[in-house]
N, C-alpha and C positions, 0 to 999 in steps of 0.2 A: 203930217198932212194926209189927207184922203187922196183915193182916186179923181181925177182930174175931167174925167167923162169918159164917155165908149168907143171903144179901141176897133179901128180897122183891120179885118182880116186882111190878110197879106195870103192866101192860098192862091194867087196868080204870080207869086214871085217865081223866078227859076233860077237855080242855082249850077254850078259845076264845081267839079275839083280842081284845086290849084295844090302848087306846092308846098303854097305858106298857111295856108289854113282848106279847113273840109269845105267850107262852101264861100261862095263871093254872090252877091249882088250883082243883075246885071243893071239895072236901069237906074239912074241919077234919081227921077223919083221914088222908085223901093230905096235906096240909100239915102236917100231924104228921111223918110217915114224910121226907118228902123234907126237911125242916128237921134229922130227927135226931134227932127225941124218942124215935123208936122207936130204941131202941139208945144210940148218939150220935152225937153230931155230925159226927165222924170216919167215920161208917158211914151210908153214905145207900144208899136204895133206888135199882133203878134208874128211871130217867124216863120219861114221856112222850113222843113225839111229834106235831105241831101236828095230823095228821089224823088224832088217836085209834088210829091201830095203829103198830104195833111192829115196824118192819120190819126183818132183816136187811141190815146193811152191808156194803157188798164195800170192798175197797182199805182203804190206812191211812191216808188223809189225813180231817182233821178241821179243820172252821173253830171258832173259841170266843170267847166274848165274855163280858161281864159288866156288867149293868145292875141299878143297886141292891146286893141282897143275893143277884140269882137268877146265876147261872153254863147259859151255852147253848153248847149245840153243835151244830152239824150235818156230817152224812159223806153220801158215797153210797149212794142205798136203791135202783139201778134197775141190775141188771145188765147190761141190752140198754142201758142209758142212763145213761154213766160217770160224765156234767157233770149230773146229776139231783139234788138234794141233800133231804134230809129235818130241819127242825130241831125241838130236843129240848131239856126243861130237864135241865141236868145235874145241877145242884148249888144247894144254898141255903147258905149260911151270912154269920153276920154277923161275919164274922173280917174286917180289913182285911189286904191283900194287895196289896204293892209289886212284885212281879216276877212273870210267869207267862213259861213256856219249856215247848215243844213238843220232845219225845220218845220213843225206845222204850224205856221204861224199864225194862221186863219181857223184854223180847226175842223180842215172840211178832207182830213186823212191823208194829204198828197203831200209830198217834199217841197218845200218854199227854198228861197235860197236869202240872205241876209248878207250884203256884203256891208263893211265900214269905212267908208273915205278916211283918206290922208286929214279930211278936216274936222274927222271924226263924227260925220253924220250916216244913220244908217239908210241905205238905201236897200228894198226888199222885193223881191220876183214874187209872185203867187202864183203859182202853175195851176194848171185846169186841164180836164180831162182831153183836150187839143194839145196841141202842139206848141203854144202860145204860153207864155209868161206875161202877167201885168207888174209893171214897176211903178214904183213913186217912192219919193223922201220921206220916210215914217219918223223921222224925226234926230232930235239931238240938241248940242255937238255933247260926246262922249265927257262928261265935267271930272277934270284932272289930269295931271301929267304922269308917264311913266307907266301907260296901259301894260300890263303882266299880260293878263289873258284874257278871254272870254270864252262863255259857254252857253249853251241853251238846255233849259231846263224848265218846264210848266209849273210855272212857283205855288202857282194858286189855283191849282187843281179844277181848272175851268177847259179843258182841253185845248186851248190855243198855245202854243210855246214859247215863253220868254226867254230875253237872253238876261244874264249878268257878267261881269268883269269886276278887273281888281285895278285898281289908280290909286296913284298919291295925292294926298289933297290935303293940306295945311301940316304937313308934314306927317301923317298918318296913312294908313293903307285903309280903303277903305270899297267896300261891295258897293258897283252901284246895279241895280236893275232898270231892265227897259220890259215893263209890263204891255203883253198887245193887246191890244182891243180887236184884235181881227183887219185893224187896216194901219195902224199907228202904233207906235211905243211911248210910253209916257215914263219920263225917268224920275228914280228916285232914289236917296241915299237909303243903305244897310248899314251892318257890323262893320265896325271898329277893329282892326287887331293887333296895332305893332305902331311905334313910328317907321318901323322898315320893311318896305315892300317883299326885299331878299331873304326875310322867314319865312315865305309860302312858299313851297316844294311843290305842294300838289292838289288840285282843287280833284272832288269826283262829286259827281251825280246819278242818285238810285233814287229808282220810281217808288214814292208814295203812293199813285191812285191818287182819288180824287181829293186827296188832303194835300196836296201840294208833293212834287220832287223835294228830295234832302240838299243839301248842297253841305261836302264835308270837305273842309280845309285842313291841311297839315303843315305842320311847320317842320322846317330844318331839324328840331330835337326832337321827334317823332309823334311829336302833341296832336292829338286831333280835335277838330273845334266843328259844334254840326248849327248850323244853322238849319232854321225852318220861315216860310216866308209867314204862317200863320201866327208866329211869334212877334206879337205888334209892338213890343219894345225895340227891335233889330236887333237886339245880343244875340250870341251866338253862345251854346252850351259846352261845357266842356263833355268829350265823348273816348276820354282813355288816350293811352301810349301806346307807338307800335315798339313792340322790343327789339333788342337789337338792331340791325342795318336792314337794308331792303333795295335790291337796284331798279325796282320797277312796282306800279301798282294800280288794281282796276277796281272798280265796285261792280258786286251784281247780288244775286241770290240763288245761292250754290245748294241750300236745304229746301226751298221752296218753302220757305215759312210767312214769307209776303215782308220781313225783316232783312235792315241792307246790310252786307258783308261785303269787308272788304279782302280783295286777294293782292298777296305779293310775290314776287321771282326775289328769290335770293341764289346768290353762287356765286362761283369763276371755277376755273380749271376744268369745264366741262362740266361740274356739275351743279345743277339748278334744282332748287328747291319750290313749292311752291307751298305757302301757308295760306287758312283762312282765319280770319280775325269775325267774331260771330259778335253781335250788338245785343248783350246782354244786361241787364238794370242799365241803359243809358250809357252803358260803356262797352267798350271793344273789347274781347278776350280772345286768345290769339290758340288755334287747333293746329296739326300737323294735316297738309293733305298732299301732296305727292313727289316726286322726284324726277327728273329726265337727265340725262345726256345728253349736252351736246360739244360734239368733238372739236368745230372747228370755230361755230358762232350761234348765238343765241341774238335770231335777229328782230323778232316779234311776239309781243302777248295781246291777248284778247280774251274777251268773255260774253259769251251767248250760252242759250237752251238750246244747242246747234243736234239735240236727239229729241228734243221734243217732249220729257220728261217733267218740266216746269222744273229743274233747277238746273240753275245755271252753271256750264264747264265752262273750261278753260279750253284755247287751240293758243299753240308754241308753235311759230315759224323758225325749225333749227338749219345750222349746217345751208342755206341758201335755198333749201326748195323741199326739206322735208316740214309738212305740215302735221303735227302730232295734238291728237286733242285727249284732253285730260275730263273724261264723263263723270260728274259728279253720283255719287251716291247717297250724299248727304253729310258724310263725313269725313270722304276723301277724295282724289281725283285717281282713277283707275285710267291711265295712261297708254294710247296706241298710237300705231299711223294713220292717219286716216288719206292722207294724200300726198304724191312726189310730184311737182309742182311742172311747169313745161313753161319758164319763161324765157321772151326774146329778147337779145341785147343785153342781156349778161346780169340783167339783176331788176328792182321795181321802185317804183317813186310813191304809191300809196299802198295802203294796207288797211282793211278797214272792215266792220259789221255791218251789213244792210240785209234785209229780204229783195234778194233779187230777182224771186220764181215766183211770189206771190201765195207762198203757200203758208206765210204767218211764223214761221219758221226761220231762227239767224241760219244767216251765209256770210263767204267773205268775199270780201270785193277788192281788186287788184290792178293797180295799171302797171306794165309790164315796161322798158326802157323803149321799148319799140309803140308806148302809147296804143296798148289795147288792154283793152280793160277786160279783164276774167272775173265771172263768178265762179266764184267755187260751193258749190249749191249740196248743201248739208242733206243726206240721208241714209236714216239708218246707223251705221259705224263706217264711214267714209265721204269724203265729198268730190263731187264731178265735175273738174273742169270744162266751164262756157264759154267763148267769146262774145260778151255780150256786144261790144263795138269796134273798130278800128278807129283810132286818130290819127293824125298824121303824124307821126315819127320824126319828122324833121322841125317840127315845130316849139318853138317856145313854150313849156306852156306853165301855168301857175293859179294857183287858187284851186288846185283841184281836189288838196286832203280835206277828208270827212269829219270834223269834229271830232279830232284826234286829242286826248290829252297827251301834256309836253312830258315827257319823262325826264328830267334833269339830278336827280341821287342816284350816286353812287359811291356808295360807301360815306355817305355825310351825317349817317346817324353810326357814334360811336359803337362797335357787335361788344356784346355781352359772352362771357366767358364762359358758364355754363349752357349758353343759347347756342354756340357756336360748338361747345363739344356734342353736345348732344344732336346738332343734326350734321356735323361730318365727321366729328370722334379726334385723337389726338394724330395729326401730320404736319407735312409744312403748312400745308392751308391754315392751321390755324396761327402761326407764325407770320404770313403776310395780312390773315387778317387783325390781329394783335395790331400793326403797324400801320393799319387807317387811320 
C-alpha cells in the first residue's frame, strides 16, 4: 500500500531524558500523533529530536534501534562535522517485529529501514533529508513457513533495493522476493533448491551495477548456486565448490575487476587464514591471500575498499579490540593494525560496514555494551575512533544489527588433505582437523 496523505511536522514536540529510553513525549497529543491515532498507525508524524530542534541531515547513513514500543534513529546533523550524530524517536508502534534490514528502498540515496512483523508483513520507514521517517504497510504476508533469512539487494538494477528471503513452502525451500516500487513490495516466487531448508549455510550478495545484484547460495557440502534476477526462468546456476572447510565467509571485490569474489577465514589455534575464490568461466576458483594471528579470539570479519583503492580488503576484529585490516593488492591481503579499539562495558553487540563520514569511503560501525555507537572512520592505513551517539546504556535495546549475514559453519564442510597440509603443514592441527 501507498502513503496514506501528508504527514504533520511534529518540530514543537519537546522531549527530555529519562532512564528508560533517550527521549519521552511530553503532551498526550504529540503521543497521540506519533503512536498513530492521528490517521494510523501505518502513518506516523515525523519526530523529534533529543535537543528540541529539527535539524537537517546530510549523508545516508542512519543508526536504529528499538526499546520497548519506541523505534530510534539517529544520522548526521553537522555539516562541517560528518561523525556528529543527532538522535530522534522515529516510530512507536506495538506490532512485534522479527527482522529489520537497512536500505534504499526509494532510490533517493538515504538509508530506509524495512522491519517484518510477527505476521509477516513488511512495514518500511523512508527517511528524508529532516529528521522525520514516513512509514506505511508496503505489503505481504512473507508466503511460507520456516523464514531462514532475509536480505536486501537491488535485483533489477533500477536503483531502488529489494529484499529476498528463504521459506519452506510445499515442502521445498524456496527464494521469495519483495520487488519495490519506491513505495511498495510486490512479491514473488524464485529458485527452487532442496526439499531442506537446513542445506543453506550462507546466502551473500555482490553488486552487479545496473544489471541487477548476484545473490550466491551455498550449501552444507560447499556447492555454490548463483542466481541472477535477470534470469526469467528463476533457476539458479551452478557456480563451483568451496574446498575444503571454511568457518566464516563474505563477498566483495578484492582485484577491482567489477567481477564477485568470495572470501573465507579458515583456522583454529590462533591461526587464521584468509582465501579468495575469484569467479572465473562461471565458476569459483579458489587463490591463497593472507594469514593472522590471533591469540586469544577471532571475534569479527568484514570487507570494504576501507583504502580507497577500488578493491576490496578485508578488517579482522582479533583478541577483543585489535582491529587489523588485510589491504588487498589484487592477489593477496598485506595484513596490519590499523586500530586498538577503546570499548565500554567489557565488549560490543554490533559490528558492522557503513560510510559514516560521508566521504564515499567504508568505515566500521560499533555499538559498544555501554550503547554508544563508534565510527571507526577509515583513512589512509589506520582508522579513528568517533563517538557518533550516546544511548542509553541501561536500556533494552534490539533491532539494532545492520544486515549482518549469519555465519553458522564451522567445520561442516569435510577439510581436504592436501588443502589442509599445504596451508598449516604436518602438526596436531591437522589431526584435530582430520577429526571433523
Amino acid at each position: 500500500m501507498g502513503f496514506l496523505g501528508h504527514h504533520k511536522r511534529a518540530s514543537h514536540i519537546t522531549c527530555r531524558q529519562t532512564d528508560s529510553a533517550p527521549c519521552q513525549v511530553e503532551t498526550l497529543e504529540d503521543r497521540q500523533m506519533l503512536n498513530g491515532i492521528i490517521g494510523s498507525e501505518t502513518l506516523i508524524g515525523e519526530a523529534p529530536v533529543i535537543d528540541q530542534a529539527t535539524p537537517i541531515h546530510f549523508g545516508n547513513s542512519r543508526l536504529f534501534g528499538q526499546t520497548g514500543n519506541n523505534f530510534w534513529a539517529a544520522a548526521n546533523s553537522n555539516m562541517f562535522r560528518p561523525t556528529e550524530y543527532a538522535t530522534w524517536l522515529a516510530w512507536t508502534s506495538s506490532k512485534t517485529f522479527i527482522q529489520r534490514l537497512t536500505g534504499d528502498f526509494n532510490g533517493d540515496g538515504i538509508d530506509d529501514i524495512a522491519l517484518l512483523s510477527e505476521d509477516k508483513y513488511w512495514y518500511v520507514g523512508l527517511s528524508s533529508s529532516g529528521s522525520g521517517m514516513r512509514w506505511s504497510n508496503w505489503g505481504g504476508p512473507f508466503t511460507g513457513n520456516n523464514i531462514k533469512e532475509v536480505h536486501v539487494a537491488d535485483l533489477n538494477g533500477d536503483g531502488k533495493d529489494d529484499i529476498f528471503g528463504f521459506a519452506e513452502y510445499n515442502n521445498n525451500t524456496v527464494i521469495r522476493i519483495f520487488r519495490s516500487s519506491g513505495y511498495s513490495f510486490t512479491q514473488f516466487g524464485g529458485a527452487i533448491y532442496s526439499n531442506s531448508i537446513g542445506t543453506i549455510s550462507n546466502v551473500l550478495v555482490t553488486d552487479a551495477g545496473n544489471q541487477g545484484d548476484n545473490i550466491f547460495v551455498i550449501t552444507t557440502t560447499g556447492t555454490i548456486w548463483r542466481y541472477q534476477f535477470s534470469n526469467s526462468s528463476g533457476l539458479a546456476s551452478f557456480a563451483g565448490r568451496l574446498s575444503g572447510f571454511y568457518d566464516r565467509i563474505q563477498a566483495g571485490d578484492v582485484d577491482g575487476d567489477g567481477s564477485p569474489d568470495l572470501i573465507t577465514v579458515t583456522g583454529s589455534f590462533q591461526n587464521y587464514v584468509f582465501s579468495t575464490y575469484k569467479l572465473e568461466n562461471s565458476e569459483f576458483t579458489r587463490s591463497y591471500s593472507g594469514r593472522i594471528t590471533a591469540l586469544s579470539s577471532f571475534d569479527e570479519f568484514v570487507v570494504g575498499d576501507f583504502n580507497g583503492d577500488h578493491q576490496d580488503d578485508v578488517a579482522a576484529l582479533i583478541n577483543g579490540n585489535k582491529l587489523w585490516v588485510g589491504v588487498s593488492d589484487g592477489t593477496q591481503f598485506n595484513l596490519s593494525l590499523w586500530s586498538s579499539l577503546s570499548l565500554t562495558g567489557g565488549g560490543y553487540y554490533d559490528f558492522y560496514v557503513d560510510d559514516v563520514d560521508r566521504n564515499s569511503t567504508p568505515d566500521i560501525v560499533i555499538r559498544d555494551h555501554d550503547s554508544r555507537w563508534l565510527g571507526l572512520v577509515s583513512y589512509s592505513s589506520r582508522f579513528y575512533q568517533k563517538i557518533l551517539a550516546q544511548w542509553d546504556g541501561t536500556a533494552n535495546w534490539s533491532m539494532t544489527s545492520d544486515n549482518q549475514p549469519t555465519f553458522v559453519l564451522f567445520g561442516l564442510l569435510a577439510p581436504e588433505k592436501e588443502e589442509t597440509e599445504r596451508l598449516f603443514g604436518h602438526s596436531a592441527l591437522l589431526d584435530f582437523l582430520a577429526a571433523l
